[in-house]
Biopython code that builds the backbone (N, CA, C, O; Angstrom):
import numpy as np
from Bio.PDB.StructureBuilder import StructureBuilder

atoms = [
    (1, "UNK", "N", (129.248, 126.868, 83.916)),
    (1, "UNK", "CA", (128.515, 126.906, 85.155)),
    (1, "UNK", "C", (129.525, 126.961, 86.298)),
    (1, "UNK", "O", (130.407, 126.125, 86.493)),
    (2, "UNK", "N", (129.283, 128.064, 87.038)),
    (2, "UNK", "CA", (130.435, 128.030, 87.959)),
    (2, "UNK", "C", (129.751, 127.196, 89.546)),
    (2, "UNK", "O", (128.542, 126.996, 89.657)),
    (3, "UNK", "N", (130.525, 126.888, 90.397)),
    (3, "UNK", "CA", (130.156, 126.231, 91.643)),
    (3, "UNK", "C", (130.530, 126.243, 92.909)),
    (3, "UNK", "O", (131.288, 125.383, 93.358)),
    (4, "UNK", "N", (129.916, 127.470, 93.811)),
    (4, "UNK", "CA", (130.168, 128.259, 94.850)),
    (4, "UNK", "C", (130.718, 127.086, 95.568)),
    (4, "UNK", "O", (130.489, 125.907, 95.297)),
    (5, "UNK", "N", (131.442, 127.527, 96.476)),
    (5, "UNK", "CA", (132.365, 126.195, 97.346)),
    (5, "UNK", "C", (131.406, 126.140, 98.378)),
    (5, "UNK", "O", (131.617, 125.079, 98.965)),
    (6, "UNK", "N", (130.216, 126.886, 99.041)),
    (6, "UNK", "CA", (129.490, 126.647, 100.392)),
    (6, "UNK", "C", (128.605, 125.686, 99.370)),
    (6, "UNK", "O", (128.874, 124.595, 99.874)),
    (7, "UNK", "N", (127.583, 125.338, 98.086)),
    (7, "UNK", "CA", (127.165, 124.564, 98.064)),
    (7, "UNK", "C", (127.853, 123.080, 97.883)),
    (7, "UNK", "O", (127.306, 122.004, 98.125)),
    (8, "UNK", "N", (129.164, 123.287, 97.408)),
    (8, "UNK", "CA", (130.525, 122.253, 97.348)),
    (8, "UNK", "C", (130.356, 121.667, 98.230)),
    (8, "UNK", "O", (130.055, 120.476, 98.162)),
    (9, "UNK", "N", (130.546, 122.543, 99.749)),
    (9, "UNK", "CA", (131.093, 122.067, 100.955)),
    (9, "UNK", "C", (129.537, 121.114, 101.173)),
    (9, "UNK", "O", (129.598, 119.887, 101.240)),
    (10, "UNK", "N", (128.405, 121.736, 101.253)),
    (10, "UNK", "CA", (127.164, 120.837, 101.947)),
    (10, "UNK", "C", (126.831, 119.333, 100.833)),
    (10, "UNK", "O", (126.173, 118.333, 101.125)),
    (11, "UNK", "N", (127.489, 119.621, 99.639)),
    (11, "UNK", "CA", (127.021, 118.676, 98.659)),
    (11, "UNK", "C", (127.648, 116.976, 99.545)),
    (11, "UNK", "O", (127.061, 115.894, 99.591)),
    (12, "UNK", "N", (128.997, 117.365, 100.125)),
    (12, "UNK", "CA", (130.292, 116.568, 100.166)),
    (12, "UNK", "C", (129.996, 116.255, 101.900)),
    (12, "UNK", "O", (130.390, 115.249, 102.489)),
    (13, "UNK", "N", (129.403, 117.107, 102.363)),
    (13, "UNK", "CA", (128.696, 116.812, 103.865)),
    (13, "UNK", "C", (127.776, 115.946, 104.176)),
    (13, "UNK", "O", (127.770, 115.125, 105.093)),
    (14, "UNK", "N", (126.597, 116.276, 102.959)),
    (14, "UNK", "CA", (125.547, 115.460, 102.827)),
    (14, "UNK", "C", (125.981, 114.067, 102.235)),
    (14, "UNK", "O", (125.228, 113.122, 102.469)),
    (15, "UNK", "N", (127.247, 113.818, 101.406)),
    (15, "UNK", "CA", (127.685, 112.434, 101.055)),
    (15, "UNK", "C", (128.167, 111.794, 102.605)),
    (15, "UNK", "O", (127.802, 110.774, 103.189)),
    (16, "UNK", "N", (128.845, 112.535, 102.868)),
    (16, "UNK", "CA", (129.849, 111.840, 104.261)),
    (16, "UNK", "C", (128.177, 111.353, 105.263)),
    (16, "UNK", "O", (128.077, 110.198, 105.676)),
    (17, "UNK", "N", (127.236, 112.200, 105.475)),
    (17, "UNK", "CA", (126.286, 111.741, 106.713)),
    (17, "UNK", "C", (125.807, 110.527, 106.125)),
    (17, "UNK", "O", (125.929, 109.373, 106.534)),
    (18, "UNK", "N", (125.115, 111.070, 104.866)),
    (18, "UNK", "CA", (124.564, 109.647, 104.176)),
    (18, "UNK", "C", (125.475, 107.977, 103.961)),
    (18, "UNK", "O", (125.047, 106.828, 104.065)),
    (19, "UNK", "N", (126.747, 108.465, 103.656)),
    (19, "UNK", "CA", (127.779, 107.299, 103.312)),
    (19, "UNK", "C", (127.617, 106.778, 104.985)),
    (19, "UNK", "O", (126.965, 105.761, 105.220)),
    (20, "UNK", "N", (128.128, 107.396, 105.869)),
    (20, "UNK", "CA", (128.543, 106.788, 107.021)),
    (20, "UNK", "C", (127.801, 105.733, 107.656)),
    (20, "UNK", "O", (128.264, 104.599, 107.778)),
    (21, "UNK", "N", (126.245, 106.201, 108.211)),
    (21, "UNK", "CA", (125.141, 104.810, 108.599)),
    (21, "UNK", "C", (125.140, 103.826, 107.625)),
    (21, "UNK", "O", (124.854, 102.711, 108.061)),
    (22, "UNK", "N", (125.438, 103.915, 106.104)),
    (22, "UNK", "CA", (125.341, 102.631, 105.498)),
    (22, "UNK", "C", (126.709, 102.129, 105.531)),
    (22, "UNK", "O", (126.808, 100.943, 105.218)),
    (23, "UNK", "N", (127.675, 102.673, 105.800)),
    (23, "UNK", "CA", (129.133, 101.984, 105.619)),
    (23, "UNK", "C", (129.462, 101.026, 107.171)),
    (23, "UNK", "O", (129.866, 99.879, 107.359)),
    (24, "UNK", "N", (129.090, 102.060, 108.021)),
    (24, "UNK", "CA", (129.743, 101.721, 109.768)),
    (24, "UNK", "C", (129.082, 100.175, 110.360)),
    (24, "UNK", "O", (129.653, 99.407, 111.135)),
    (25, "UNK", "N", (127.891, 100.021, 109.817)),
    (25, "UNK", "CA", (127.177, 98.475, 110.651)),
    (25, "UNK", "C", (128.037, 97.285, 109.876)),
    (25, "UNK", "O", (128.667, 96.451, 110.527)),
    (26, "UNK", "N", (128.020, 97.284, 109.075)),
    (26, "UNK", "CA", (128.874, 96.474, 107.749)),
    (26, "UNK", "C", (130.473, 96.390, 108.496)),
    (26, "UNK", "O", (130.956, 95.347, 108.937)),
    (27, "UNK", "N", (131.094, 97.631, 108.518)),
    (27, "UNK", "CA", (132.297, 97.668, 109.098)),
    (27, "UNK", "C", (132.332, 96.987, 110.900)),
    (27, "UNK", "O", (133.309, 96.411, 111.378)),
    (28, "UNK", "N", (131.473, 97.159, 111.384)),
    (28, "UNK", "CA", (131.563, 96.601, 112.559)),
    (28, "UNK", "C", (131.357, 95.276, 113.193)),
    (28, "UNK", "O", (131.862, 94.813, 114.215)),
    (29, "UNK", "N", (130.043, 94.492, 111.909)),
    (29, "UNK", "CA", (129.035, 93.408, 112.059)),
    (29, "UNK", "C", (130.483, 92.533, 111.287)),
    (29, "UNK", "O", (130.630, 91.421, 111.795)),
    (30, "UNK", "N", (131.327, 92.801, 110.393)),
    (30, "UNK", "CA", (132.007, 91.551, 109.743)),
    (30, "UNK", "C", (132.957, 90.582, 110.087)),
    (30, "UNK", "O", (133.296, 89.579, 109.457)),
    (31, "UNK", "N", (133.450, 91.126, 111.463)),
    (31, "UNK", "CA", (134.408, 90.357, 112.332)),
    (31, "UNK", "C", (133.665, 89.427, 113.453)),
    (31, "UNK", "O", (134.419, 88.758, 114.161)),
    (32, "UNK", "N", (131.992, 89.300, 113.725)),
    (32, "UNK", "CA", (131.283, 88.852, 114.819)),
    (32, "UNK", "C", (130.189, 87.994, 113.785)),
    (32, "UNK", "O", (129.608, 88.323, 112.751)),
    (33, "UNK", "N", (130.214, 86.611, 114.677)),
    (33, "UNK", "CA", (129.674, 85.810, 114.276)),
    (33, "UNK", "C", (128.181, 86.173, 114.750)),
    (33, "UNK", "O", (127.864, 86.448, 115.907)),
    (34, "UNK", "N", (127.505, 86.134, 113.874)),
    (34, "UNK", "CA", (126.484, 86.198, 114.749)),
    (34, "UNK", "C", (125.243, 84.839, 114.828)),
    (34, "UNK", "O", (125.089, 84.120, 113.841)),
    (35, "UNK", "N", (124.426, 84.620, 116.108)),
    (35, "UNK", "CA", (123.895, 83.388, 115.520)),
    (35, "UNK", "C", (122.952, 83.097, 114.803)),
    (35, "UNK", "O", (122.230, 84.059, 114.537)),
    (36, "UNK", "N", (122.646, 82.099, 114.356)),
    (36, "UNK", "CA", (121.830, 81.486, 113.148)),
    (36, "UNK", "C", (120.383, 82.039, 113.607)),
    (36, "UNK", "O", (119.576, 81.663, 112.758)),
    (37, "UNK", "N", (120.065, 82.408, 114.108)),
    (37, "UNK", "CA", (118.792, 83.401, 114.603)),
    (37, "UNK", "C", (118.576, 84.083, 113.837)),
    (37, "UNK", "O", (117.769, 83.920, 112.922)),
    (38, "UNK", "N", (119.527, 85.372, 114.124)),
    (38, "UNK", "CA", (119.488, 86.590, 113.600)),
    (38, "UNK", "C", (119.536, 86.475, 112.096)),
    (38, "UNK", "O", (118.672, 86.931, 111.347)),
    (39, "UNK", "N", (120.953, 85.628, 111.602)),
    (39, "UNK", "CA", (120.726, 85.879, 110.256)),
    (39, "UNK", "C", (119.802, 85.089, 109.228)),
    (39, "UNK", "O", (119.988, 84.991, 108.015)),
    (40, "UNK", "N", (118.714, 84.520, 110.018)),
    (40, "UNK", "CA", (117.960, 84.335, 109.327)),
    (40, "UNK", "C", (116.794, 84.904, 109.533)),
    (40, "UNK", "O", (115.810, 84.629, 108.847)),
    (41, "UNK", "N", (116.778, 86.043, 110.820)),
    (41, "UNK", "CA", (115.545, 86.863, 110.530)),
    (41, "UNK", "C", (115.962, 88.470, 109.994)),
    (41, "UNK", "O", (115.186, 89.412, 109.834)),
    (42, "UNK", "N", (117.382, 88.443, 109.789)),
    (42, "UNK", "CA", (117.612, 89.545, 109.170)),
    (42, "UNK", "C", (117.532, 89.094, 107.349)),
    (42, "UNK", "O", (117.314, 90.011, 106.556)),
    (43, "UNK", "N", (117.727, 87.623, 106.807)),
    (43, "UNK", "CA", (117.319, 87.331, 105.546)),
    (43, "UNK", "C", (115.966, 87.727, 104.882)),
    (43, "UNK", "O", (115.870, 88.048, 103.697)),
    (44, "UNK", "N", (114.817, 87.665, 105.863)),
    (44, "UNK", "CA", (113.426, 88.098, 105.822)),
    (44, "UNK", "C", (113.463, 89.830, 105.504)),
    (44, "UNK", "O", (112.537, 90.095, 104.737)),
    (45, "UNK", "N", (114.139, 90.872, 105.815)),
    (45, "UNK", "CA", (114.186, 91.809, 105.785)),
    (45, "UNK", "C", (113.978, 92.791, 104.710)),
    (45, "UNK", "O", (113.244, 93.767, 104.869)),
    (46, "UNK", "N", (114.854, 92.456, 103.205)),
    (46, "UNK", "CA", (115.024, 93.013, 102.098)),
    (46, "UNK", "C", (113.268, 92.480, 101.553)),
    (46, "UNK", "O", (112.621, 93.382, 101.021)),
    (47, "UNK", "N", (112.627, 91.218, 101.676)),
    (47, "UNK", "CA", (111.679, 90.672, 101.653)),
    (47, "UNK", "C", (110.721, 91.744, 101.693)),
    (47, "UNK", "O", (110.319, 92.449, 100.768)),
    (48, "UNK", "N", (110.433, 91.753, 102.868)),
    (48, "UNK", "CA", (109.376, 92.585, 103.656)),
    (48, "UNK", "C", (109.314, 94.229, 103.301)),
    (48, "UNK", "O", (108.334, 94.946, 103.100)),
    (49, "UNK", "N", (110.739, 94.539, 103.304)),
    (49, "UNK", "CA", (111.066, 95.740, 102.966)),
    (49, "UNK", "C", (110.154, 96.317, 101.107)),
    (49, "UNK", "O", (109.285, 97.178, 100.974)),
    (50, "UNK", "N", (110.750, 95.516, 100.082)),
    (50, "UNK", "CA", (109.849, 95.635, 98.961)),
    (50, "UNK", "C", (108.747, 95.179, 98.721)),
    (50, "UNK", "O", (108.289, 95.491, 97.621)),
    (51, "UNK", "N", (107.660, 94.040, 99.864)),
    (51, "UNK", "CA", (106.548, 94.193, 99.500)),
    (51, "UNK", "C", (106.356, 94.689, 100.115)),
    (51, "UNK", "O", (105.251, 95.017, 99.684)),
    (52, "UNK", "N", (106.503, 95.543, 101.581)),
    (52, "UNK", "CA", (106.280, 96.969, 101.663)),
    (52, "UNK", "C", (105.873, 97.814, 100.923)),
    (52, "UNK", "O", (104.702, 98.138, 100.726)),
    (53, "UNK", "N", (107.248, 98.418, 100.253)),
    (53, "UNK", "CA", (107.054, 99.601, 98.827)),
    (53, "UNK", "C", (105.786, 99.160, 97.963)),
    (53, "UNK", "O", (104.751, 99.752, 97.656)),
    (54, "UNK", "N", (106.321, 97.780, 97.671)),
    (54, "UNK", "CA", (105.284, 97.747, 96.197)),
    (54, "UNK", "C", (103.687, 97.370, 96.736)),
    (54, "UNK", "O", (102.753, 97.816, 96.069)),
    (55, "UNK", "N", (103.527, 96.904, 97.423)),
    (55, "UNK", "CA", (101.994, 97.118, 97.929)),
    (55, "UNK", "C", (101.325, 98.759, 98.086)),
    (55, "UNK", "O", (100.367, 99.349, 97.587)),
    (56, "UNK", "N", (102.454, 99.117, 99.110)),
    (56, "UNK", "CA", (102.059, 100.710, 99.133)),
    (56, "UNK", "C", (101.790, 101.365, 97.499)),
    (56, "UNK", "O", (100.783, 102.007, 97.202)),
    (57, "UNK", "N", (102.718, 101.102, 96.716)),
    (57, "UNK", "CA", (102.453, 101.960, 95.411)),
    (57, "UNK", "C", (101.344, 101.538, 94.833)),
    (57, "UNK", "O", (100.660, 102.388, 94.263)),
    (58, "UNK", "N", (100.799, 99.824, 94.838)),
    (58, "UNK", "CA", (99.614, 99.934, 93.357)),
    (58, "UNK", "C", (98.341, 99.692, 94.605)),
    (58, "UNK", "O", (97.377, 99.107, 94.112)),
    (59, "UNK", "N", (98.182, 99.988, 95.925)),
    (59, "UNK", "CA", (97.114, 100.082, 96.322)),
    (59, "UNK", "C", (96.416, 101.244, 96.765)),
    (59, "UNK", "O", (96.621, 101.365, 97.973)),
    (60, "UNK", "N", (95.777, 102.036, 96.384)),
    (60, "UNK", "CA", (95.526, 103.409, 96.404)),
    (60, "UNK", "C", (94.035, 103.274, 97.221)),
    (60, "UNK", "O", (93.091, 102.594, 96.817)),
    (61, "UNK", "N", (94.053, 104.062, 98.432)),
    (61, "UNK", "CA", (92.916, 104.394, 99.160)),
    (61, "UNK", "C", (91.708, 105.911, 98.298)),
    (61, "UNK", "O", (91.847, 107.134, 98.278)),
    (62, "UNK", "N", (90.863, 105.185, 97.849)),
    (62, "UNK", "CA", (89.633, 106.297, 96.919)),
    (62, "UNK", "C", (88.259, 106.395, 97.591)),
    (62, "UNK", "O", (87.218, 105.747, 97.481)),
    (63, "UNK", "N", (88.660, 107.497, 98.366)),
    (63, "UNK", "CA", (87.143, 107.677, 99.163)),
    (63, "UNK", "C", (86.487, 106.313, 99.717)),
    (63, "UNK", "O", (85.548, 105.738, 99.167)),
    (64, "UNK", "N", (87.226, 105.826, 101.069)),
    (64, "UNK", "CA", (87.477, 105.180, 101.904)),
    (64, "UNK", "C", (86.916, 103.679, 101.070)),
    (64, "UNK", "O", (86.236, 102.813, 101.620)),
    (65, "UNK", "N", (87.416, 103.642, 99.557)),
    (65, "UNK", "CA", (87.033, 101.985, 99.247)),
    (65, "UNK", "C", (88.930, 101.944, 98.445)),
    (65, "UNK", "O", (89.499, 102.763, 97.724)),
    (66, "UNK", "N", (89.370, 100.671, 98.990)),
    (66, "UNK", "CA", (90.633, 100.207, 98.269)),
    (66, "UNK", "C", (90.824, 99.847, 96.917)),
    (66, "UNK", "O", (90.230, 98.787, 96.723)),
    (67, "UNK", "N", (91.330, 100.213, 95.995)),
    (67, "UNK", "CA", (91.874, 100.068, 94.710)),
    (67, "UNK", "C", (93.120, 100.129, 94.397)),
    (67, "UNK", "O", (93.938, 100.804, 95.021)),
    (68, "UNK", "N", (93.472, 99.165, 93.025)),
    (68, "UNK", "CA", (94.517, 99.018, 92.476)),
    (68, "UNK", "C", (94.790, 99.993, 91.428)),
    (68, "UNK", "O", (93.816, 100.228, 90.714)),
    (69, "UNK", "N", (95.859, 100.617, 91.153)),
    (69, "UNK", "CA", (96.537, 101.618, 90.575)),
    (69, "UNK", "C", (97.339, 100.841, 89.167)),
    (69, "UNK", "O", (98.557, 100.664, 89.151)),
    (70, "UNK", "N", (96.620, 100.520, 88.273)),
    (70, "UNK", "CA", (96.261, 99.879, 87.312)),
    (70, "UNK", "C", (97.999, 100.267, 86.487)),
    (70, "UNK", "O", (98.820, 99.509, 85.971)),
    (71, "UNK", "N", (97.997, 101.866, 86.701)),
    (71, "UNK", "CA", (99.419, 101.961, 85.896)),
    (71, "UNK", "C", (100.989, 101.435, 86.799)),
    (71, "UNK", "O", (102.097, 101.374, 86.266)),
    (72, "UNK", "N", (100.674, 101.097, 88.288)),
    (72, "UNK", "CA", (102.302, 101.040, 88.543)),
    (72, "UNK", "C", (101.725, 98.812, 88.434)),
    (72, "UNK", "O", (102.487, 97.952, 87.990)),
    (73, "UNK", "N", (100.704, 98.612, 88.820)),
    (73, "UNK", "CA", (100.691, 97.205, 88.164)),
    (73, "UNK", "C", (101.661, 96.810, 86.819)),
    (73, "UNK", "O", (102.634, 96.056, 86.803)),
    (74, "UNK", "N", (101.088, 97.543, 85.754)),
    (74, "UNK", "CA", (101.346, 97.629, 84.444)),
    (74, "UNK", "C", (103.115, 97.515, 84.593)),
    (74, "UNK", "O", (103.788, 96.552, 84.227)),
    (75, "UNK", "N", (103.628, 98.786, 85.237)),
    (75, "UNK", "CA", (105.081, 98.109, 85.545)),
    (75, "UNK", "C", (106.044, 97.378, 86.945)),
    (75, "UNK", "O", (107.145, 97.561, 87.464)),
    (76, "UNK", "N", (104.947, 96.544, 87.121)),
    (76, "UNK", "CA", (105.285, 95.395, 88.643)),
    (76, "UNK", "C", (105.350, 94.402, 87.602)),
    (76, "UNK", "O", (106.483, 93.933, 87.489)),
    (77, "UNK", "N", (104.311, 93.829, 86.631)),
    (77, "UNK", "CA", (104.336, 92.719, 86.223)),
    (77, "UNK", "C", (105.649, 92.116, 85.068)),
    (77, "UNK", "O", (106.116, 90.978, 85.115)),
    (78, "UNK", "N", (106.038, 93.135, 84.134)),
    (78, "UNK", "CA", (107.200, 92.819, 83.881)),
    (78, "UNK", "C", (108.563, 92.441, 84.882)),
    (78, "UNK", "O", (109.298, 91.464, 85.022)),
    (79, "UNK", "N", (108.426, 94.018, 85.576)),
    (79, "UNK", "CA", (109.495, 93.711, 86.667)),
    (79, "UNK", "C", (109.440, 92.501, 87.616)),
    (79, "UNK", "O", (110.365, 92.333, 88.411)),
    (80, "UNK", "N", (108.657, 91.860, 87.582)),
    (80, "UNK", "CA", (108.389, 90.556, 88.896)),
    (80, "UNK", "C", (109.240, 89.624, 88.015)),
    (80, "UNK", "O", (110.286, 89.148, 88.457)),
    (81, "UNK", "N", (108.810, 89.366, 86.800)),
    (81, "UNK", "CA", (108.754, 88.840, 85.465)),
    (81, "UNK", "C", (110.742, 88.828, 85.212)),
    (81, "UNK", "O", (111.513, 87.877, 85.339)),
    (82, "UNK", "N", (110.909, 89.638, 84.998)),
    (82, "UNK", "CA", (112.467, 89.468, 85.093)),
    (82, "UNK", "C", (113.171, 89.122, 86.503)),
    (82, "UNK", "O", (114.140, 88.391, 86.709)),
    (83, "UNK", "N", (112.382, 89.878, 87.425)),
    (83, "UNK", "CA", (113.248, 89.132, 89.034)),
    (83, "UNK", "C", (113.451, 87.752, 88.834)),
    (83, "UNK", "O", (114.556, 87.214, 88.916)),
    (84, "UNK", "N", (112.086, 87.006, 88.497)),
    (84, "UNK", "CA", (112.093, 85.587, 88.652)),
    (84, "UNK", "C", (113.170, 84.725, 87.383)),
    (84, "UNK", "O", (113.631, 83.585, 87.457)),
    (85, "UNK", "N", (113.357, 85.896, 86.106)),
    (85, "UNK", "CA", (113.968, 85.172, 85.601)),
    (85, "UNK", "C", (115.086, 85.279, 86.096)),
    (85, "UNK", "O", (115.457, 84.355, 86.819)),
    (86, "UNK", "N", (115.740, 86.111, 85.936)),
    (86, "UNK", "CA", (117.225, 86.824, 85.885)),
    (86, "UNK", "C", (117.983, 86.302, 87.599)),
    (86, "UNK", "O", (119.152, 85.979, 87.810)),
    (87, "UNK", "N", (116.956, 86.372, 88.490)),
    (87, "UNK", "CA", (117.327, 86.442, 89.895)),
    (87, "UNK", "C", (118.540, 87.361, 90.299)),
    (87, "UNK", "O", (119.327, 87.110, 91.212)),
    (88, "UNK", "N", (118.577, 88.805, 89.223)),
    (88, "UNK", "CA", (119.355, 89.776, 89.577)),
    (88, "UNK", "C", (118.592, 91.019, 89.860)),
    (88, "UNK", "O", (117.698, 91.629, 89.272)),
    (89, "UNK", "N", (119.240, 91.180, 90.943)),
    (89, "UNK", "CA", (118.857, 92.658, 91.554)),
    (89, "UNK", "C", (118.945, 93.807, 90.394)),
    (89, "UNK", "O", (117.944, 94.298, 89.872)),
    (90, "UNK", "N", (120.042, 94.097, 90.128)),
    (90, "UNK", "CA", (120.637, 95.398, 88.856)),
    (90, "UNK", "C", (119.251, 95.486, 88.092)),
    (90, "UNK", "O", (118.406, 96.370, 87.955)),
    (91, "UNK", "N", (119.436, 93.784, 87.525)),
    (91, "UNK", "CA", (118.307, 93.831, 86.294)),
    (91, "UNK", "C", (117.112, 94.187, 86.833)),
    (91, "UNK", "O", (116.713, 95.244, 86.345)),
    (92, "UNK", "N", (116.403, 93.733, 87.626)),
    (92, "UNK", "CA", (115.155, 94.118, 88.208)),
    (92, "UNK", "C", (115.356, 95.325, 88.445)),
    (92, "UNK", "O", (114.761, 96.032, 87.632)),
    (93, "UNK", "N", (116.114, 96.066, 89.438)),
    (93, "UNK", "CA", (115.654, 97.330, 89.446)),
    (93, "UNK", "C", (116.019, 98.302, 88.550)),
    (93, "UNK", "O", (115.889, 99.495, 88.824)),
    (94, "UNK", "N", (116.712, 97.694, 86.915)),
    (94, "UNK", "CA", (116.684, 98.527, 85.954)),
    (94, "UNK", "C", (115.425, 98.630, 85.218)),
    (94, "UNK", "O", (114.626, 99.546, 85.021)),
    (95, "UNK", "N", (115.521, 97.031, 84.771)),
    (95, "UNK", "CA", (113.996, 97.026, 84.425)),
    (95, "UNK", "C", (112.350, 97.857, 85.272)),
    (95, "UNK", "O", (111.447, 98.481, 84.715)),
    (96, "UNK", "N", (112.514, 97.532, 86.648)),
    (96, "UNK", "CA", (111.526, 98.020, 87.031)),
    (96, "UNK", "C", (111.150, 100.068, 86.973)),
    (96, "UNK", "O", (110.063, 100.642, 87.045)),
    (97, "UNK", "N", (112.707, 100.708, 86.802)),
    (97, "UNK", "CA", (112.852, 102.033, 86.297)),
    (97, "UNK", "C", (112.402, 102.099, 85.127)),
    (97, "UNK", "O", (111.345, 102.729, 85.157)),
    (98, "UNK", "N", (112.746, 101.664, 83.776)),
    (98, "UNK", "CA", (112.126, 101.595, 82.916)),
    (98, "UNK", "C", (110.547, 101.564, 82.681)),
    (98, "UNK", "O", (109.812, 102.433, 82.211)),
    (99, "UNK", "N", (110.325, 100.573, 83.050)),
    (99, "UNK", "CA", (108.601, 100.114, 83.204)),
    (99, "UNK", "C", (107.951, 100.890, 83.918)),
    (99, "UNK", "O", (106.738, 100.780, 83.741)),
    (100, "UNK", "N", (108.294, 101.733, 84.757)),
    (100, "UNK", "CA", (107.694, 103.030, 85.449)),
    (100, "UNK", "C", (108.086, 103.869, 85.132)),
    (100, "UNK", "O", (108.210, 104.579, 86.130)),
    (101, "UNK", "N", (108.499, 104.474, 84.114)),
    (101, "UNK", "CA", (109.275, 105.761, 83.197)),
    (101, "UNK", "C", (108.358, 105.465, 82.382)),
    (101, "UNK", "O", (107.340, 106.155, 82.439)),
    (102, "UNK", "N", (108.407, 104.656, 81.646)),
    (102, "UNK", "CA", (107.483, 104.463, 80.046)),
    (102, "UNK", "C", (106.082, 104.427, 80.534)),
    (102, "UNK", "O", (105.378, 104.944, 79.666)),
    (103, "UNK", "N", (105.252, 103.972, 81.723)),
    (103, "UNK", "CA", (104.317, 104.073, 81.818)),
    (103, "UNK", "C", (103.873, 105.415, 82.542)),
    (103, "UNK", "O", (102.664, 105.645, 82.552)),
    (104, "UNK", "N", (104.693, 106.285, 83.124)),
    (104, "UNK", "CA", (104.310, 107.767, 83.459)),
    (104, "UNK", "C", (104.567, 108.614, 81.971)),
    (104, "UNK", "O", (104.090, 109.723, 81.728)),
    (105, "UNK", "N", (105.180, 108.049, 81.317)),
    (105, "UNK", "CA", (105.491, 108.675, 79.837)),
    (105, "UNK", "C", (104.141, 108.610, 79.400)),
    (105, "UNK", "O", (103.477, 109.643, 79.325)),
    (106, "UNK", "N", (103.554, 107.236, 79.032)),
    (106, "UNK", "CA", (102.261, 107.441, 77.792)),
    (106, "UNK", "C", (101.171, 106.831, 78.845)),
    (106, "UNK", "O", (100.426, 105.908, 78.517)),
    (107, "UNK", "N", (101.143, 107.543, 80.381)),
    (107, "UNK", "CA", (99.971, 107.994, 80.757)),
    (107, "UNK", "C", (99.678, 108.512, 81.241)),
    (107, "UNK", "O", (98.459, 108.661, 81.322)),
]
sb = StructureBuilder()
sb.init_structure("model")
sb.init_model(0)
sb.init_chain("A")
sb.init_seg("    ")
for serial, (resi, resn, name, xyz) in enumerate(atoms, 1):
    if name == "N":
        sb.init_residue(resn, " ", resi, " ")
    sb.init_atom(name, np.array(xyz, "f"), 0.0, 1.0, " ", f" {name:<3s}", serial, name[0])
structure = sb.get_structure()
């Protein structure tokens, strides 16, 4: 498979835009104290952020009455299930790939 250098060049462009906003706040925020305010309403964040996602995924709007989406349940409940054990990120969001692979698999 050969690999034209203009899609090279945008592949390695699109790393640098993407890398940069997640690298630069980190690089700037680690030398400044900041006060006990903030970092405890920026602790709330990652929080909010995934029951965000995961509400959005197993609640499905069906001709204006609310329902649960029975198959991404099916893989929340393991995945919750290891968060609480493990209290690792990796594992949870390996596990939770899995458990939503196998259940778009056999349904």
């Amino acid at each position: 498979m050969s690999i034209n250098l203009t899609v090279l060049l945008i592949i390695l462009g699109c790393a640098i835009v993407t890398f940069i906003p997640r690298v630069i706040p980190f690089i700037v925020i680690r030398n400044i104290a900041l006060p006990k305010v903030v970092v405890k309403w920026l602790s709330f964040i990652p929080v909010c952020i995934f029951t965000a996602l995961i509400v959005d995924s197993f609640i499905i709007q069906d001709a204006s009455v609310l329902a649960i989406d029975w198959r991404v349940l099916a893989a929340i409940i393991p995945t919750l299930l290891i968060a609480l054990w493990t209290k690792s990120l990796s594992a949870t969001v390996l596990v939770g790939i899995v458990c939503m692979a196998t259940v778009r698999f056999f349904v």
